[in-house]
C-alpha positions as CSV (number, residue, x, y, z in Angstrom):
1,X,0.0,0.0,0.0
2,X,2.9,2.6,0.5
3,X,4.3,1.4,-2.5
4,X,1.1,2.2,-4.3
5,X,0.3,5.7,-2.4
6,X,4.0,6.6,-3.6
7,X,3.3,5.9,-6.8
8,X,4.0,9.0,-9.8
9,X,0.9,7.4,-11.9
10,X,-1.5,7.8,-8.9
11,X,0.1,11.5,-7.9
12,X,-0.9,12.2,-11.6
13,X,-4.2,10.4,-11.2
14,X,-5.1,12.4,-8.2
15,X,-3.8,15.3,-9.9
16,X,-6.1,15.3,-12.7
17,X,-9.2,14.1,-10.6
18,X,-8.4,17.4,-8.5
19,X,-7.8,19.3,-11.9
20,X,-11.1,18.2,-13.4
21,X,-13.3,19.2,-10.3
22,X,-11.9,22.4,-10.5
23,X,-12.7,23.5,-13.8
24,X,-16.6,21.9,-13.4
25,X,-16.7,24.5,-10.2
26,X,-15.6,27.4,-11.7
27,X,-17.9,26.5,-15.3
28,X,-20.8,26.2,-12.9
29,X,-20.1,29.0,-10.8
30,X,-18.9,31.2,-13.8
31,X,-22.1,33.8,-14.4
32,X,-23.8,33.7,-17.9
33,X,-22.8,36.8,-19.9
34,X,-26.1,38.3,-21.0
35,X,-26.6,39.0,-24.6
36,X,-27.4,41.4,-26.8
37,X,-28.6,41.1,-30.5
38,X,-27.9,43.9,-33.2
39,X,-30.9,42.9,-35.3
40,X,-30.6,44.2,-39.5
41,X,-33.2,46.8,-38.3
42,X,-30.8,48.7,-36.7
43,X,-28.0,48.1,-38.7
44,X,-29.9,49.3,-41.8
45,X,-31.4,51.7,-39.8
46,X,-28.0,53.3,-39.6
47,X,-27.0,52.5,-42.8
48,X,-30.1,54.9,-44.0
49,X,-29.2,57.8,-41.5
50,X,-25.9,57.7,-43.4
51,X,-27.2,57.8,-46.0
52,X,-29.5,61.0,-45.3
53,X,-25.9,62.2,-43.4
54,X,-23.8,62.6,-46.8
55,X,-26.2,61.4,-49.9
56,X,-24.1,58.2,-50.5
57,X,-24.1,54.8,-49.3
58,X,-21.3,54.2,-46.7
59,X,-18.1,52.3,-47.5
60,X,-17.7,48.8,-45.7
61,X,-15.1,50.7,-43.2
62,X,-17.5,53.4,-42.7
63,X,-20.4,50.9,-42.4
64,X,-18.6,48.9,-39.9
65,X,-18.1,51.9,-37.7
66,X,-21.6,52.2,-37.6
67,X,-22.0,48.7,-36.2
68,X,-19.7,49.6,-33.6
69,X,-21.7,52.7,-32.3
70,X,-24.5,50.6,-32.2
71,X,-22.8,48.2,-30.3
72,X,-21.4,50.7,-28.1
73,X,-24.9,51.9,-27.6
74,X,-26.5,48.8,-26.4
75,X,-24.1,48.1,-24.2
76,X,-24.5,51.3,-22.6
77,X,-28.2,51.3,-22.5
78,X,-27.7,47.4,-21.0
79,X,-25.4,48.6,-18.4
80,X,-28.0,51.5,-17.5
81,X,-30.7,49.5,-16.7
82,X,-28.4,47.0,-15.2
83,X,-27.8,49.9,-12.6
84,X,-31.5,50.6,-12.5
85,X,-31.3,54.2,-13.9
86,X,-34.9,53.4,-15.7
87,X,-36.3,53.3,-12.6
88,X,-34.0,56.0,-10.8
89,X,-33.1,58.8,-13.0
90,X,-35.6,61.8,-12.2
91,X,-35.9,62.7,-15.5
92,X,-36.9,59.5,-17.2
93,X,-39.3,59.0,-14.1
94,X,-40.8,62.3,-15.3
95,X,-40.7,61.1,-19.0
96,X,-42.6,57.6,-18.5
97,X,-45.3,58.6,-16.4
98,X,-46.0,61.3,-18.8
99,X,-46.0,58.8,-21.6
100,X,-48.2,56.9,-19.0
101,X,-50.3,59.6,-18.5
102,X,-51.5,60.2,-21.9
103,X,-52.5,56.6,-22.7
104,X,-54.4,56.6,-19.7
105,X,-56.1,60.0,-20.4
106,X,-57.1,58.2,-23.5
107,X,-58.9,55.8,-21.4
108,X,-60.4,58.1,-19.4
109,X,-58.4,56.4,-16.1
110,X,-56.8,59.7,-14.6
111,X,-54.0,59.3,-12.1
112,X,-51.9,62.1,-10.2
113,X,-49.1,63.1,-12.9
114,X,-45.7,61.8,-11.5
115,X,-47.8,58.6,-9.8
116,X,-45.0,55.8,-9.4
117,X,-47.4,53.5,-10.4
118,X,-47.7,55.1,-13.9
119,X,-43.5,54.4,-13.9
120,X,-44.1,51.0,-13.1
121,X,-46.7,50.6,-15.7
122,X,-44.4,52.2,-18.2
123,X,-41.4,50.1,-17.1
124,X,-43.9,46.6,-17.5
125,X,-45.3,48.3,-20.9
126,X,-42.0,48.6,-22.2
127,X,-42.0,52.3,-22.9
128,X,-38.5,53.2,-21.8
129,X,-37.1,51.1,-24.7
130,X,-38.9,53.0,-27.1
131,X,-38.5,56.5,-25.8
132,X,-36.4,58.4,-27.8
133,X,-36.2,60.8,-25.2
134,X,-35.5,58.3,-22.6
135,X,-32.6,56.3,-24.7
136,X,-30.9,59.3,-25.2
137,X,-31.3,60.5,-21.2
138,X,-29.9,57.2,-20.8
139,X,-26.9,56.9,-22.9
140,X,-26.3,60.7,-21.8
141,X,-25.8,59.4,-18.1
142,X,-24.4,56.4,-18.6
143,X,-21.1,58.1,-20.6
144,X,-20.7,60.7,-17.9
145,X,-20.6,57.9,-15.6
146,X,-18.4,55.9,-16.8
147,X,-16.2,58.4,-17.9
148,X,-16.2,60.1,-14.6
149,X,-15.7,56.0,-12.9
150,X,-12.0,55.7,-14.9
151,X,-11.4,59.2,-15.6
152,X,-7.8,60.5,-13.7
153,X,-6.8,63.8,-12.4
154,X,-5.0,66.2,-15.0
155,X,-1.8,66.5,-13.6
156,X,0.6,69.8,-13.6
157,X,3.0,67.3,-15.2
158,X,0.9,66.3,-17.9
159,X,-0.2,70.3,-18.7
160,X,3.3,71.2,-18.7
161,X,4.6,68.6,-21.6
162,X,2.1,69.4,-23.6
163,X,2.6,72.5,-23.2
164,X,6.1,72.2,-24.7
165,X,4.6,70.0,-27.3
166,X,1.7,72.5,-29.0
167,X,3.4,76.0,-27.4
168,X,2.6,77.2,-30.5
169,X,-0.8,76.1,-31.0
170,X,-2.0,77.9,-27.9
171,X,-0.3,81.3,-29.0
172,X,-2.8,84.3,-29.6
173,X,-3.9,85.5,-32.6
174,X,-3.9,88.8,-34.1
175,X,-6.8,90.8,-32.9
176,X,-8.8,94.1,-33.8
177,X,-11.1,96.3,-32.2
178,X,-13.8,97.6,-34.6
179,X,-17.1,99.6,-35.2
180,X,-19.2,99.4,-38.3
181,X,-21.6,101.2,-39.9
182,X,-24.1,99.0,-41.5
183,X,-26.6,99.3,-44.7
184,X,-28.9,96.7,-44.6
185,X,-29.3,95.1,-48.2
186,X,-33.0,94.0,-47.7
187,X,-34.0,97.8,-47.0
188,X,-32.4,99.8,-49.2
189,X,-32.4,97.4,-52.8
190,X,-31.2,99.0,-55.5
191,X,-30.3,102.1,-53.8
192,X,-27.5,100.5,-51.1
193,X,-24.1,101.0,-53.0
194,X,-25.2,105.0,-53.8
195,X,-26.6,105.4,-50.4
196,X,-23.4,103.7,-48.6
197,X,-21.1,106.2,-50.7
198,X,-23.3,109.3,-50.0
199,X,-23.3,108.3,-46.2
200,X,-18.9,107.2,-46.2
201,X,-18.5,111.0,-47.7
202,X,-20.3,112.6,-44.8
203,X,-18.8,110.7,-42.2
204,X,-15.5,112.0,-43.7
205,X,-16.9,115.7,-44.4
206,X,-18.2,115.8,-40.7
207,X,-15.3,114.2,-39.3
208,X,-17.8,111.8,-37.5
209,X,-16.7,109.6,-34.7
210,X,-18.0,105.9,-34.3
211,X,-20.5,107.2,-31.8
212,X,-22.2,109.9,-34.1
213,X,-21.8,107.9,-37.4
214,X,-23.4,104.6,-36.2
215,X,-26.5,105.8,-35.9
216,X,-26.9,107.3,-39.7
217,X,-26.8,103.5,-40.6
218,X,-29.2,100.5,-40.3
219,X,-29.6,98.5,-36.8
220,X,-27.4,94.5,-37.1
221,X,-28.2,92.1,-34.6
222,X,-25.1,91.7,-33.2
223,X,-23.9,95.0,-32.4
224,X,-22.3,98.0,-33.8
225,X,-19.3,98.2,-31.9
226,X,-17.4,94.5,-31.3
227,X,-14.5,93.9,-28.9
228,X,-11.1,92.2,-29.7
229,X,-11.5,89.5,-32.6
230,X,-9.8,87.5,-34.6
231,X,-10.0,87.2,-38.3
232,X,-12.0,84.0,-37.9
233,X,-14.4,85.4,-35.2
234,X,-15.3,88.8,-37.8
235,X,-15.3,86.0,-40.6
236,X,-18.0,84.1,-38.6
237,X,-19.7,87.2,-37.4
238,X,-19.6,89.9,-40.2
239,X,-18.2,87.7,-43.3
240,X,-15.2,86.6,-44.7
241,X,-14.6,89.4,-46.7
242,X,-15.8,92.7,-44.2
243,X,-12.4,90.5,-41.8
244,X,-9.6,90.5,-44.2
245,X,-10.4,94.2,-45.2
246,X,-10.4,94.7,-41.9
247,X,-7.7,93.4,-41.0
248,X,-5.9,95.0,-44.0
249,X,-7.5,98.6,-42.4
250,X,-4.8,100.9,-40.7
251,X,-6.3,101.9,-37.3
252,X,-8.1,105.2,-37.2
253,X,-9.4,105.2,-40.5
254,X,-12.9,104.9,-42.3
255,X,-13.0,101.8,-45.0
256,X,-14.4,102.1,-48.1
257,X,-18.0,100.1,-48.5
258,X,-17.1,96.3,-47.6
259,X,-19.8,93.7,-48.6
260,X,-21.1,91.3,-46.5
261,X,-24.2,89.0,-47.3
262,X,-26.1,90.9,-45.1
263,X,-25.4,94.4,-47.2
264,X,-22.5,96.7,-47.0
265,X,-20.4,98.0,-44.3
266,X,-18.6,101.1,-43.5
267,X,-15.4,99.8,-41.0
268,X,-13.6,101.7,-38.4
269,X,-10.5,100.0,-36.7
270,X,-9.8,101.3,-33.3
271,X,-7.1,99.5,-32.3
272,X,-5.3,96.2,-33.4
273,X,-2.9,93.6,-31.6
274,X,-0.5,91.4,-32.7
275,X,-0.3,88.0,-31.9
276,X,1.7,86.8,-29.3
277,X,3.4,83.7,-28.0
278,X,2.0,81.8,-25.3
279,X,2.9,81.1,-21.8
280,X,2.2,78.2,-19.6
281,X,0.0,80.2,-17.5
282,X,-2.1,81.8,-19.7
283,X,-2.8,78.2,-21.4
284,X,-2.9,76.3,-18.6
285,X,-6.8,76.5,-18.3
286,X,-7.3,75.6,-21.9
287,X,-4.6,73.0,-21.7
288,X,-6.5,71.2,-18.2
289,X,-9.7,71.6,-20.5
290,X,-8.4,69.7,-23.4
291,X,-6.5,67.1,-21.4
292,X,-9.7,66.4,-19.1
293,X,-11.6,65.8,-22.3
294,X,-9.2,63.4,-23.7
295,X,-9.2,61.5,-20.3
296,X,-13.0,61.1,-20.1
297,X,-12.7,59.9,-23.5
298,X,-10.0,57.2,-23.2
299,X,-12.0,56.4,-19.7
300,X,-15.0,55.8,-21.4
301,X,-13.5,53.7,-24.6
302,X,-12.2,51.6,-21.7
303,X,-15.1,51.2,-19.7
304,X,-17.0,50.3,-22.6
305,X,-14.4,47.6,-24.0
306,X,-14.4,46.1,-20.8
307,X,-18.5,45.9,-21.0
308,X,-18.1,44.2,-24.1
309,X,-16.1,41.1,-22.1
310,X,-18.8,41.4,-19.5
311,X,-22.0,41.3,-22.2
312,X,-22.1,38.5,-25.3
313,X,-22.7,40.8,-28.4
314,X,-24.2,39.7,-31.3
315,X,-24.5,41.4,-34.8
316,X,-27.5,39.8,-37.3
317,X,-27.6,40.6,-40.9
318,X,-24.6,43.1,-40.5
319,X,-24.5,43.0,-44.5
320,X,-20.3,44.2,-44.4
């Protein structure tokens, strides 16, 4: 019997035996991933919002990234009611008894607005998974979630290399101060170009200010008199065209008549300032900004990979 207990072929006998026992534990104690489907309703679903996107069908890369989303999507709306947000968040409470509400208005059975029953009703009708409204609510708070969950601090470390990476990126651009004199096209027709030269001569005869001239013009919605700006702020604000001429304008000086799609404009520089370099202080806001956005974004991707080892996903029909 020693003989026989010392035996290798037992040891590895008993070692197996052990082995196998092991492994039927953990397979019967391992938790069932829960699956989700991506039917060809949704994938062609997004297929056709491409296609209403850009007026062409996607490419098989472009198609695939749509797959993706949607993947990324269900998991996230899987995850949120594995948390029990349907039933929590205040403002898809709000949502689904509303929705609740209404049908039940429609047969004449009136409850208090709000009621948790009419949630209840909503969650057993199936309502939230229909909800526009609530799927987006839904997605919204589960990204900010998880992105907050894995997000890390922004660092003085991290601002300060890439800062010395992109110095030059966060360097300020040339600025002007202006004021403008505006002739509204839709008022004055076919007499704006004669009426803008009559009313430049005046302002010159007089020796107008900004003040004083302004108010010989037509009112523009955004002002009269703008602060600093760059040539793409007065390009998104007053045209592409009224920005380089005024950038091209010497301080102190009345433009000729600048067009614009809005009419024509009569420019006065006040004052203009070049750009400048940056320094780590006055980018260091912008910098944390742009780092912490790039964190929440690399949290999330990872959050959401690791739902996808959590959750069995499965595309139908994906047609790439």
């Amino acid at each position: 019997m020693r003989r026989l207990l010392g035996a290798p072929a037992l040891h590895f006998l008993a070692l197996g035996a052990l082995l196998f026992a092991a492994s039927r534990t953990l397979s019967v104690s391992e938790p069932r991933r829960t699956a989700i489907e991506i039917g060809p309703g949704r994938i062609e679903a997004a297929r056709a919002g491409w296609v209403a996107r850009t007026g062409e069908a996607p490419s098989p890369s472009a198609l695939n990234a749509l797959v993706q989303l949607e993947i990324d999507e269900a998991l996230l709306l899987a995850e949120a009611c594995a948390r029990g947000l349907e039933e929590s968040d205040p403002v898809v409470r709000a949502r689904l008894a509303r929705g609740v509400g209404f049908l039940e208005a429609e047969g004449e059975r009136a409850a208090p607005a709000g009621d948790a029953r009419r949630v209840e009703d909503a969650l057993a009708l199936g309502l939230a998974r229909g909800d526009l409204v609530v799927r987006r609510r839904l997605l919204e708070r589960m990204r900010a979630e998880l992105a907050r969950e894995g997000d890390a601090p922004v660092g003085e470390a991290e601002i300060a290399e890439r800062f010395a990476r992109d110095a030059e990126r966060f360097a300020s651009s040339p600025r002007v101060r202006l004021s403008h004199v505006f002739l509204a096209r839709d008022r004055r027709g076919a007499a704006l170009d004669a009426d803008a030269a009559r009313l430049r001569d005046r302002i010159l005869a007089a020796g107008l200010d900004t003040a004083h001239a302004i108010p010989l013009g037509d009112s523009f919605l955004s002002g009269h008199s703008l602060p600093p700006r760059t040539e793409t702020d007065l390009a998104r604000e007053l045209g592409s065209e009224v920005a380089r001429a005024a950038f091209a304008l010497a301080p102190g000086r009345w433009s000729e008549p600048i067009p614009s799609s809005y009419g024509l404009h009569l420019v006065f520089v006040h004052e203009r300032s070049a750009a400048a370099p940056a320094t780590l202080a006055s980018a260091r806001a912008r910098i944390r900004e742009e780092l912490s956005r790039e964190h929440a974004a690399a949290a999330l991707r990872r959050s959401l990979d690791a739902l996808r080892a959590r959750y069995e996903v499965r595309v139908v029909g994906e047609g790439t």
